[in-house]
C-alpha positions in Angstrom: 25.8 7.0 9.9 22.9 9.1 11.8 21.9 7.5 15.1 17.8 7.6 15.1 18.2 10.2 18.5 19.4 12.9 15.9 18.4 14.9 13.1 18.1 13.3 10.1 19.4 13.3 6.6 16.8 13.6 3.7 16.8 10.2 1.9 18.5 9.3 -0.7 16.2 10.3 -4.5 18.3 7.6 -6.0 21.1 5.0 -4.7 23.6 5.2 -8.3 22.4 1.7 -10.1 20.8 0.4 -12.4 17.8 -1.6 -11.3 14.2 -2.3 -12.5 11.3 -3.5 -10.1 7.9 -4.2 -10.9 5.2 -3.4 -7.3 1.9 -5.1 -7.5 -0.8 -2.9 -6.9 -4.4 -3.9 -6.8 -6.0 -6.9 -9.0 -4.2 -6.9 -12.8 -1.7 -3.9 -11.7 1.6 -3.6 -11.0 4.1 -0.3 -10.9 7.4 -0.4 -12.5 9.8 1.9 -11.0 13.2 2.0 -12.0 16.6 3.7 -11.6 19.3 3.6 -14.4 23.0 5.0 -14.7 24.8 6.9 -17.3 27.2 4.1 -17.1 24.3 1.7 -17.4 23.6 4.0 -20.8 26.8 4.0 -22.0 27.3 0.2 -21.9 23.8 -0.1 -23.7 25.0 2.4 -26.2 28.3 0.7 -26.8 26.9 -2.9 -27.3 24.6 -1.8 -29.8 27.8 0.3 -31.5 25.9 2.0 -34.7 23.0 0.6 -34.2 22.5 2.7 -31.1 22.3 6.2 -33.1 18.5 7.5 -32.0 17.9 4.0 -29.9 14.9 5.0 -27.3 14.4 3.9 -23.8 12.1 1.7 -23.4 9.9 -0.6 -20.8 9.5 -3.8 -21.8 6.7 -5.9 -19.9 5.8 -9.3 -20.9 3.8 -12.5 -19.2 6.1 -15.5 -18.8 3.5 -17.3 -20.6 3.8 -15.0 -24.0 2.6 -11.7 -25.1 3.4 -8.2 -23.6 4.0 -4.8 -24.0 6.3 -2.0 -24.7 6.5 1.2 -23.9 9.2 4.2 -24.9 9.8 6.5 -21.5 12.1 9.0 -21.0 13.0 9.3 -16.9 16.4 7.5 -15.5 14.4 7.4 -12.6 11.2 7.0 -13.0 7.9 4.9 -13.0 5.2 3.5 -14.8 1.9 2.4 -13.9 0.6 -1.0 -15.9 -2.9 -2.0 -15.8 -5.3 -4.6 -17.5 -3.0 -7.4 -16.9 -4.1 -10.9 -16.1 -4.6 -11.5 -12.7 -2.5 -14.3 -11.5 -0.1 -13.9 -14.3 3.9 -13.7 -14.0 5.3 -10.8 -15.5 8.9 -10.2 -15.8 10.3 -6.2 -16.9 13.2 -4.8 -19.1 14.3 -1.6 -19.5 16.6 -0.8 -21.9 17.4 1.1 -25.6 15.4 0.0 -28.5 17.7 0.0 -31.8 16.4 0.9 -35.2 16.4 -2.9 -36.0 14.1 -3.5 -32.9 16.8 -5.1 -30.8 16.8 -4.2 -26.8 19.7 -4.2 -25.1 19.1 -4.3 -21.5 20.5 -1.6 -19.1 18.2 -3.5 -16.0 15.6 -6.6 -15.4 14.0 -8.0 -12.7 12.9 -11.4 -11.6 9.3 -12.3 -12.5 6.0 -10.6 -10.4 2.7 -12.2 -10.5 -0.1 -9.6 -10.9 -2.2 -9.5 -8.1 -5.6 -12.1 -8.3 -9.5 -10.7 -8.3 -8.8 -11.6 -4.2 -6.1 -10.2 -3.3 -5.5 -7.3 -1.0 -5.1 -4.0 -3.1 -1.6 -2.3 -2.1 -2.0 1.1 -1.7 0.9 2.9 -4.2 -0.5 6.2 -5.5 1.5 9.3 -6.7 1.6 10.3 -3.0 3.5 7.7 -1.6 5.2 5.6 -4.3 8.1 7.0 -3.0 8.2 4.5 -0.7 8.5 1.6 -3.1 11.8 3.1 -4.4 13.6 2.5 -0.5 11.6 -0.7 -0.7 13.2 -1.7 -3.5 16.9 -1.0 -2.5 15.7 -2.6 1.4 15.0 -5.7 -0.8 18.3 -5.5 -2.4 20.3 -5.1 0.6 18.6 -7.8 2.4 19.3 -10.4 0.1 23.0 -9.5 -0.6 24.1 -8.1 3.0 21.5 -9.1 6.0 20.9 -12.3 4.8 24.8 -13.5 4.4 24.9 -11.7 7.8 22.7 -13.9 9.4 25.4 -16.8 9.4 28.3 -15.2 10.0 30.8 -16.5 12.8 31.3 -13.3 14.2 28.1 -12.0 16.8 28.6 -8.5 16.5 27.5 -8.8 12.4 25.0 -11.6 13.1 23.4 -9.0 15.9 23.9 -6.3 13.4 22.2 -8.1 10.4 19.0 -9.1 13.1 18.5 -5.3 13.6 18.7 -4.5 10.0 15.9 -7.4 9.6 13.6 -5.8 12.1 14.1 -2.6 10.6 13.1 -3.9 7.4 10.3 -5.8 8.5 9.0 -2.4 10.2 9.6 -0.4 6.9 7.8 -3.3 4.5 4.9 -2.9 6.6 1.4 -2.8 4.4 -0.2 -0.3 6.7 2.4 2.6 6.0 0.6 3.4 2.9 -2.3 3.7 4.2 -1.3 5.3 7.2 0.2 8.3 4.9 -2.8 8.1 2.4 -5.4 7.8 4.9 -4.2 8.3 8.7 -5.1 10.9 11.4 -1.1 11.5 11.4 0.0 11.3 7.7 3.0 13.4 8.6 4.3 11.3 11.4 3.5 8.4 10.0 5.8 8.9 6.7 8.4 10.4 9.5 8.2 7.2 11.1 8.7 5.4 7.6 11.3 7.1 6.7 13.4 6.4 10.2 12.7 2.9 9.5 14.6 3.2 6.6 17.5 5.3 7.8 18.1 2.7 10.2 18.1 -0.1 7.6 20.5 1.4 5.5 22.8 2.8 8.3 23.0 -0.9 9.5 24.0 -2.4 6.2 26.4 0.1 5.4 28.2 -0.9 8.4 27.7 -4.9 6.9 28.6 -3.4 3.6 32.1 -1.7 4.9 32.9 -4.1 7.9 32.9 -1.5 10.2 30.6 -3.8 12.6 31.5 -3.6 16.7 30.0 -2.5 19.7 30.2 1.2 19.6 28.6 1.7 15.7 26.1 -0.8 16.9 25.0 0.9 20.1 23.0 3.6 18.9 20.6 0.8 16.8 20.4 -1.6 20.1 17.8 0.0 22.0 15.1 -0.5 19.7 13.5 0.7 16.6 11.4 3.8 16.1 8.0 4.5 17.3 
């Protein structure tokens, strides 16, 4: 656990599971950035048993409506960029080993993403800063499976701890951090600022995630979040 008054520890490159997310960009795009296992690999490898000799990794990207893509990568943690979709669309992701017969067995899959519409607001997410969207993804994880649970707990102390871990998160998903690193007068405080966002997320729901909630872990995360 840091507290936010010291120095801090680098984040985390990757947080050891296997997960698939797909960001949406600007109008027709999304980013698919992933994260697999060697366990993840191994399970893959086993269920397809000799079918599995020379299987390839592969993305896997197709509309909820029918039709999609694939696409053979190579990164455990890595990314994709997807374009010419249809706008409004629901697209769902797979990533996985391809057998010889064609058969993909999944290492990691997400829920369905609709591509953004002509309309919407592009989301900044170039090479620069799609860094961000990995923590993103694991702040959306943890949210739903520890702050959110927290929320209704009997016990204060974890209902208190689970509201600061929502306002960190809410101060991390913020759309103008992209920009702010892209474009801003201060691209190098601004990602500092991101990333202490983050540290104080996940230092908050690993005290959820172990138990480990009471008044002394909580009190350097009480007096309020980052600048």
């Amino acid at each position: 656990m840091v507290p936010p008054d010291r120095a801090p520890e680098e984040l985390p490159m990757a947080y050891g599971s296997d997960r698939i997310a797909l960001v949406p960009r600007a109008a027709g795009s999304l980013l698919a950035i992933w994260e697999i296992t060697a366990e993840g690999v191994g399970d893959a490898k086993a269920a397809l048993a000799a079918r599995g000799r020379g299987a390839k990794l592969v993305l896997r990207v197709g509309s909820t409506t029918g039709g999609g893509s694939e696409h053979e990568v190579s990164d455990w943690l890595g990314r994709f960029y997807l374009f010419d979709l249809r706008p409004g669309a629901s697209y769902r992701a797979t990533l996985g080993l391809r057998a010889s017969d064609g058969e993909i067995e999944a290492i990691a899959q997400c829920d369905p993403v609709e591509a953004p519409r002509d309309h919407d607001a592009p989301v900044p997410v170039e090479a620069a800063n799609d860094w961000m969207q990995r923590h993103l993804v694991e702040v959306g994880l943890r949210k739903a499976s520890l702050v959110e649970p927290a929320t209704q707990s009997p016990d204060s102390l974890v209902r208190r701890a689970a509201d600061l871990a929502g306002r960190a998160a809410e101060e991390a998903r913020l759309h103008e951090w992209p920009r702010r690193v892209l474009d801003g007068p201060r691209p190098v405080e601004a990602a500092d600022t991101f990333e202490a966002h983050i540290r104080r997320f996940l230092a908050l729901t690993d005290l959820l995630a172990t138990g480990a909630v009471d008044e002394e872990a909580l009190g350097p995360y009480s007096e309020g979040p980052p600048g």
